[in-house]
C-alpha positions as CSV (number, residue, x, y, z in Angstrom):
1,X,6.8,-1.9,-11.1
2,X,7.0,-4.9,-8.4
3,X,3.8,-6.6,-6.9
4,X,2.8,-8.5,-4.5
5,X,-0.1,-10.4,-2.3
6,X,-1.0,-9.8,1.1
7,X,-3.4,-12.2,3.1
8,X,-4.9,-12.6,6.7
9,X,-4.6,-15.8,8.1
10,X,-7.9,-17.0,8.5
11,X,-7.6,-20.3,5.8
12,X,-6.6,-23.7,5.9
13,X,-3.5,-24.0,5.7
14,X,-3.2,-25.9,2.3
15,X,-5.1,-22.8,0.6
16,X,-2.2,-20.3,0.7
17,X,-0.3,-23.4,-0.9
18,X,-2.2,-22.7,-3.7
19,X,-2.8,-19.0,-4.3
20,X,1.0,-19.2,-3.6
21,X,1.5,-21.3,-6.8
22,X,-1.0,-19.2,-8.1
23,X,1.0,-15.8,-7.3
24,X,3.7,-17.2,-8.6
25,X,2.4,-18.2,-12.2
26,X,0.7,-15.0,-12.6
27,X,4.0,-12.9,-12.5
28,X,3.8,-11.9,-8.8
29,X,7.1,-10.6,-6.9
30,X,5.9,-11.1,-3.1
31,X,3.5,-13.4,-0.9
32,X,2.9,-11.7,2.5
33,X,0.7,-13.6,5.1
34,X,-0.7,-11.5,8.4
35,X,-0.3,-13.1,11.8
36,X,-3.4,-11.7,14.2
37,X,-4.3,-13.0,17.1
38,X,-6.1,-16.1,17.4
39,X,-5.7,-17.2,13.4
40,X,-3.3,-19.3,12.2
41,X,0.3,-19.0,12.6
42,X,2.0,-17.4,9.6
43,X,5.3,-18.5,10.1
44,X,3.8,-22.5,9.7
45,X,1.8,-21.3,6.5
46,X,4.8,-19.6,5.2
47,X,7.1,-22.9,6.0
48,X,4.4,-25.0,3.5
49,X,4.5,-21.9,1.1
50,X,8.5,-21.9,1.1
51,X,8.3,-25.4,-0.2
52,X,6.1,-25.6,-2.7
53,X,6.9,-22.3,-4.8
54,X,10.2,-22.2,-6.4
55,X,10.4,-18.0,-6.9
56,X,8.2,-15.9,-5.5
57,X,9.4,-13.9,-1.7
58,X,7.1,-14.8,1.0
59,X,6.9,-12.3,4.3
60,X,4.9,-12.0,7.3
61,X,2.7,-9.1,7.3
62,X,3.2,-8.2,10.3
63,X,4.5,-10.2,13.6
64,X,5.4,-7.3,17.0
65,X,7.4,-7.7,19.8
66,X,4.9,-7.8,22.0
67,X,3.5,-11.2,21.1
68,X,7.0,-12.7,20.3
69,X,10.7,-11.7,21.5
70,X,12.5,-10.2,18.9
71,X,15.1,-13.0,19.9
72,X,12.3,-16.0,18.4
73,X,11.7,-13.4,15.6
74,X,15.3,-13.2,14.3
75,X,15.1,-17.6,14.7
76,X,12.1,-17.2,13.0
77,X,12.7,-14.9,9.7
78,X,16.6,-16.7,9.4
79,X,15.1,-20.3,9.2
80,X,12.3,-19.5,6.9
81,X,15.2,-17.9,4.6
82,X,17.1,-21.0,5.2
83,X,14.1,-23.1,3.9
84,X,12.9,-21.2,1.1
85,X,16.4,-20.9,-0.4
86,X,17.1,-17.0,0.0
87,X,13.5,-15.4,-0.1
88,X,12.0,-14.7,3.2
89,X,11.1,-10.9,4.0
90,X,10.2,-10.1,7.7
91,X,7.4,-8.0,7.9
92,X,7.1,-6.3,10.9
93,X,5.8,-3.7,13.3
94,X,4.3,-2.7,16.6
95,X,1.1,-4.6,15.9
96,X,-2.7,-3.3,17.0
97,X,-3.7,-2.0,20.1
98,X,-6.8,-3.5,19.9
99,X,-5.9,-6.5,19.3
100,X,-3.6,-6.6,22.2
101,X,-5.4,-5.9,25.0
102,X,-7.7,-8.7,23.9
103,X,-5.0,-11.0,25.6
104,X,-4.2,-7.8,28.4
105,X,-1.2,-6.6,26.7
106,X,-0.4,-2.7,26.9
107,X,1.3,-1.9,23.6
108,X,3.7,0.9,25.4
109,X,6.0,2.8,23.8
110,X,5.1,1.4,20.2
111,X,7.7,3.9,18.0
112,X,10.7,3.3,20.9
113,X,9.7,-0.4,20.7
114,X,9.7,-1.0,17.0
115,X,13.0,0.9,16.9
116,X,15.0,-0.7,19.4
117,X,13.5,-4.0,18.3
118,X,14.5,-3.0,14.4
119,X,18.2,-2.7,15.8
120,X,17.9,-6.3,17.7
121,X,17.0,-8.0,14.3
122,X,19.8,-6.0,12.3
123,X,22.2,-7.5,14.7
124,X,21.1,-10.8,15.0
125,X,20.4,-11.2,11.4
126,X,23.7,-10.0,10.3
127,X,25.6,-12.4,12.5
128,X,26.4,-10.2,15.2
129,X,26.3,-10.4,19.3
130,X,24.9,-7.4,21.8
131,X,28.1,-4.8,22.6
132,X,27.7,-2.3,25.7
133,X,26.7,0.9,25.4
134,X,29.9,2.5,26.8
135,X,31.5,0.6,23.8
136,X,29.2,2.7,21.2
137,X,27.6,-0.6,19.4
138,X,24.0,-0.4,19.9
139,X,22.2,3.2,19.5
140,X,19.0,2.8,22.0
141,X,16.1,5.0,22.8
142,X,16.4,5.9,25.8
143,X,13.9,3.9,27.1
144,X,15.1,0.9,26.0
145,X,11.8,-1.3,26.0
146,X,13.0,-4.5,24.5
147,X,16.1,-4.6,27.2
148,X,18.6,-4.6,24.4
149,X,21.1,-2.9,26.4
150,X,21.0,-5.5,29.2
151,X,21.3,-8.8,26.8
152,X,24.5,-10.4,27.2
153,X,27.4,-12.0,24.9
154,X,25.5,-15.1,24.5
155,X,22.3,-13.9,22.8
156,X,23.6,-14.7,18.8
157,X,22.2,-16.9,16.0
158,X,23.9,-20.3,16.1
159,X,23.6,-20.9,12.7
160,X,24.8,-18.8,9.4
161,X,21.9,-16.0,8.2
162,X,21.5,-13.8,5.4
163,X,20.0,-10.1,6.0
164,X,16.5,-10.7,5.6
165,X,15.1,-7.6,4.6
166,X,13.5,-6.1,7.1
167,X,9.7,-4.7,5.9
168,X,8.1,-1.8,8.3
169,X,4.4,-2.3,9.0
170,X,3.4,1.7,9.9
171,X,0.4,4.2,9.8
172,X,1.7,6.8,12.0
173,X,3.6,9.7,10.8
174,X,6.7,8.9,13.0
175,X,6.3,5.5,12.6
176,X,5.6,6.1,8.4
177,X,9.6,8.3,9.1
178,X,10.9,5.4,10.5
179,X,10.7,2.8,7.3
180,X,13.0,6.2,5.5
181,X,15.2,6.0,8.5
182,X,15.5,2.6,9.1
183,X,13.6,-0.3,7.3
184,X,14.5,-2.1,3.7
185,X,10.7,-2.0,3.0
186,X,7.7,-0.7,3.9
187,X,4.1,-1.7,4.2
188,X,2.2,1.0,5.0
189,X,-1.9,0.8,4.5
190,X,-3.4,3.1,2.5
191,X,-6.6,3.3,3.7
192,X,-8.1,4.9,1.4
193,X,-5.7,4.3,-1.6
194,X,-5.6,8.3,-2.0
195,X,-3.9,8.6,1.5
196,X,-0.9,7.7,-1.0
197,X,0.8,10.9,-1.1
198,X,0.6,11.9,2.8
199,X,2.3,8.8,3.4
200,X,4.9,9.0,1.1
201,X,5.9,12.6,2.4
202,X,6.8,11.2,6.1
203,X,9.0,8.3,4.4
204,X,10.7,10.8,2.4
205,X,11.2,12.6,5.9
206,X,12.5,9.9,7.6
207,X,14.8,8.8,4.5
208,X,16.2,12.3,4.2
209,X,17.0,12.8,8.3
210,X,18.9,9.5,7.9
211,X,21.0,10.6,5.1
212,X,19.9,7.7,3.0
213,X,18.3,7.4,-1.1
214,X,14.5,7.2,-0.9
215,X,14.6,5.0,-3.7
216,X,16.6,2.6,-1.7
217,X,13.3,2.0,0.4
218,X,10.9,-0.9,-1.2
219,X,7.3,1.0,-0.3
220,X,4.5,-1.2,-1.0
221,X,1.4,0.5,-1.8
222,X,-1.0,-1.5,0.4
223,X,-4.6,-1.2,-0.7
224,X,-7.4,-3.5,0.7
225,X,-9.4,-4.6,-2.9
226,X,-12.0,-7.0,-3.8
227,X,-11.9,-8.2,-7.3
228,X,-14.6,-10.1,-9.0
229,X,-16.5,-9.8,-12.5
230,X,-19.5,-9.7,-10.5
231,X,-19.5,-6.3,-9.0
232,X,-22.1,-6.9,-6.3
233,X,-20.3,-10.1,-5.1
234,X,-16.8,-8.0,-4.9
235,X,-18.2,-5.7,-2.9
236,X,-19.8,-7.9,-0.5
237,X,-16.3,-9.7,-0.3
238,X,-14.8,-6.4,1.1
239,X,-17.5,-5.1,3.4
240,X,-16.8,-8.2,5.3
241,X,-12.9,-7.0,5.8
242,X,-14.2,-4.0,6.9
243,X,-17.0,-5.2,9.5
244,X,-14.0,-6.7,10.9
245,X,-11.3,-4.3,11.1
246,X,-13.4,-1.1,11.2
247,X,-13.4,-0.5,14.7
248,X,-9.2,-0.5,14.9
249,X,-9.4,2.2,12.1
250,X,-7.6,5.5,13.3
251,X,-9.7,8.7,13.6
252,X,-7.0,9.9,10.4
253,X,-8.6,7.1,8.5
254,X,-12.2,7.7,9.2
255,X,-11.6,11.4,8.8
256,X,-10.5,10.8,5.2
257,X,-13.5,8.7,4.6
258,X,-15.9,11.3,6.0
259,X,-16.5,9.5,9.1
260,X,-16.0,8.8,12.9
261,X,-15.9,5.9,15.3
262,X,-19.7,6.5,16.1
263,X,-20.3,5.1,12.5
264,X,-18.3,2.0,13.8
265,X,-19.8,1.5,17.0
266,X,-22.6,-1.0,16.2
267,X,-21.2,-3.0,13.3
268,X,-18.0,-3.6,15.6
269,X,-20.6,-4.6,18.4
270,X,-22.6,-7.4,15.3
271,X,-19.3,-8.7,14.4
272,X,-16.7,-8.8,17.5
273,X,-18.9,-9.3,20.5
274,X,-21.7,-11.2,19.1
275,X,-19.8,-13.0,15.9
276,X,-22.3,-12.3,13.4
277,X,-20.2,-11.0,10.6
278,X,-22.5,-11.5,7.6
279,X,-25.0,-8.9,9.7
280,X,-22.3,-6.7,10.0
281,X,-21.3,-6.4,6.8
282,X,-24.4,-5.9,5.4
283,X,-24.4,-2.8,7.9
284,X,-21.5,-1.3,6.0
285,X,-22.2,1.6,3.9
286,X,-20.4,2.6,0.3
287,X,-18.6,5.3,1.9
288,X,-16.8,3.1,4.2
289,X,-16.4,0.7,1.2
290,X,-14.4,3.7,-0.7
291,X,-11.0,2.7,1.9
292,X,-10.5,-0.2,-0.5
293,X,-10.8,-0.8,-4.3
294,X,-13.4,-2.9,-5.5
295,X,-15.4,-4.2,-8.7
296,X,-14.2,-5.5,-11.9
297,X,-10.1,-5.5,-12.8
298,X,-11.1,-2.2,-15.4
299,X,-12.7,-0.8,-12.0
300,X,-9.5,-1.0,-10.2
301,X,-7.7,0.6,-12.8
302,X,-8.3,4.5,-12.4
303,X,-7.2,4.4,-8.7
304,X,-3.9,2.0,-9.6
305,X,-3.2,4.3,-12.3
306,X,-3.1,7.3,-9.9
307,X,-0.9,5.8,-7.4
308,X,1.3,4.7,-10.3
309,X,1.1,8.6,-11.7
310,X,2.0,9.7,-7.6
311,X,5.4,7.8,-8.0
312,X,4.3,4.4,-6.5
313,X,6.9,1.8,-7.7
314,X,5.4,-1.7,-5.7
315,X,1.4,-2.2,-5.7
316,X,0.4,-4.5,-3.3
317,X,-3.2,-5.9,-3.1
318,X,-4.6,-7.1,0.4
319,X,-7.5,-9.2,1.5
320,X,-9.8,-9.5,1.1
321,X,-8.7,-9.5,-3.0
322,X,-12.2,-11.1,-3.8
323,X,-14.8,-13.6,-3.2
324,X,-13.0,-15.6,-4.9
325,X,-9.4,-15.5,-4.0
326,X,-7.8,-17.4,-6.3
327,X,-10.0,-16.1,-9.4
328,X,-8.7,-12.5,-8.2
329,X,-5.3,-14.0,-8.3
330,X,-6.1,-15.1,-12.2
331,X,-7.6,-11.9,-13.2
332,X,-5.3,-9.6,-12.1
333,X,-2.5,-11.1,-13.2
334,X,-4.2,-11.4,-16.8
335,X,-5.5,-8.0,-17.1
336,X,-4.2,-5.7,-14.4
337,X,-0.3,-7.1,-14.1
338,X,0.0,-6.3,-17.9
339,X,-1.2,-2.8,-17.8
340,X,1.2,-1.7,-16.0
341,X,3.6,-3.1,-17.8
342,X,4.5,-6.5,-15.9
């Protein structure tokens, strides 16, 4: 079983410095940091992180070509491995919706987008240059969105660059086919935790179209949890997380939770347009609480187990992990790390 961290970038800077070093004593495999609009630049934090840890892979979780060419991506992801010695993972993916048009940006053709983009970084990650269609190199959608087909001789890496594996931020069932098809990883959200097996069925989809081993794929069970010894203070940790994100949750989500974007509608109004997030969390209701896991490390444990049982090789936890970050860290690598056998 492989684990890792996943973390929004709303800290200092020096704070993911050391829940890295904590990650990394406590037997974590991966250190993934988001990169949403109008936080703090992951690629920076992951820099810092590179040089202080000595094992652990660090990743961004996730960065889209619609905010950044996949050109400045590729520089990105191949000096970051350069830094860290080896152990950079690009996380990426077609980003939110939401969150785009916040700056007036049309997310169009997302799956064409995130594929043509995927064979962009392939190339210039593996040291190679653009060839012409007519010559059979580069296998487009048709609609070509990143303009891949038009980039000439001169658009190549300067400097040597491993492979950086190449992580698939998805939700959508084409888009869940496409980490089988295409990607080295995936980081799928399972929101809720049960949504497990539905999202495991497209990968295995898109894996088996492509002619390729499922079990090549690294798929990271992404949960949201909240882990504290004080139950109450866990769960207020979480509500938070969802206060925030709530309103960008798809009608698939909210359908699993028993709910629809009407039960949204004011807490999104509290926290994004008048910035009141405490108010808005304490609007959030125990059945919108259930798209995460939350309480003590022995409350986690029956919903772990069953993804574990459902074939899940790689659990990764996700903000907000507790109200106390770094004590989440401790406790889970002391009491739920060695459960499953880590």
């Amino acid at each position: 079983m492989r684990f890792s961290l996943r973390f929004n970038n709303d800290l200092p800077p020096a704070e993911y410095v050391r829940l890295a070093l904590a990650a990394e004593a406590a037997g974590f495999d991966q250190f993934w940091v988001s990169h949403d609009l109008f936080w703090r630049h992951a690629w920076t934090i992951l820099g810092a992180v590179a040089q202080a840890t000595q094992r652990i892979q660090i990743g961004t979780c996730i960065v889209n070509p619609y905010t950044t060419h996949v050109a400045e991506i590729a520089m990105a992801a191949a000096t970051l491995d350069e830094l860290s010695g080896g152990r950079a993972l690009l996380g990426f993916g077609a980003g939110a919706g939401d969150f785009l048009r916040w700056v007036d940006i049309q997310q169009t053709t997302p799956l064409a987008a995130t594929r043509d983009s995927l064979v962009a970084l392939r190339m210039l990650l593996g040291g190679g240059r653009p060839v012409a269609r007519a010559d059979g190199g580069i296998d487009l959608d048709s609609g070509d969105p990143v303009r891949l087909a038009r980039w000439t001789r001169e658009a190549y890496l300067r400097f040597p660059a491993r492979r950086v594996p190449i992580y698939l931020g998805a939700m959508s069932p084409k888009m869940l086919a496409l980490i089988g098809a295409q990607a080295d990883g995936g980081l799928p959200l399972l929101l809720p935790p049960e949504h497990y097996t539905e999202v495991m069925g497209y990968v295995a989809d898109g894996a088996r179209g492509a002619g390729r081993d499922l079990a090549e794929v690294d798929v990271a069970a992404c949960v949201w949890a909240s882990v504290s010894n004080d139950r109450a203070a866990a769960r207020a940790a979480l509500a938070e997380k969802v206060a925030y994100y709530g309103h960008a949750f798809s009608p698939l989500i909210l359908s699993r939770l028993g709910l629809s974007h009407a039960d949204l509608t004011d807490i999104e109004r509290v926290a994004q347009r008048e910035g009141d997030i405490a108010r808005a969390a304490a609007m959030v209701t125990d059945s919108m609480l259930r798209v995460g896991v939350v309480g003590t490390p022995v409350d986690l444990l029956p919903r772990l187990e069953w993804l574990a049982e459902q074939g899940a090789r790689h659990l990764s936890f996700g903000p907000p992990l507790g109200p106390d970050p770094l004590a989440a860290i401790e406790m889970l690598g002391r009491e739920v790390l060695p459960y499953f056998g880590k």
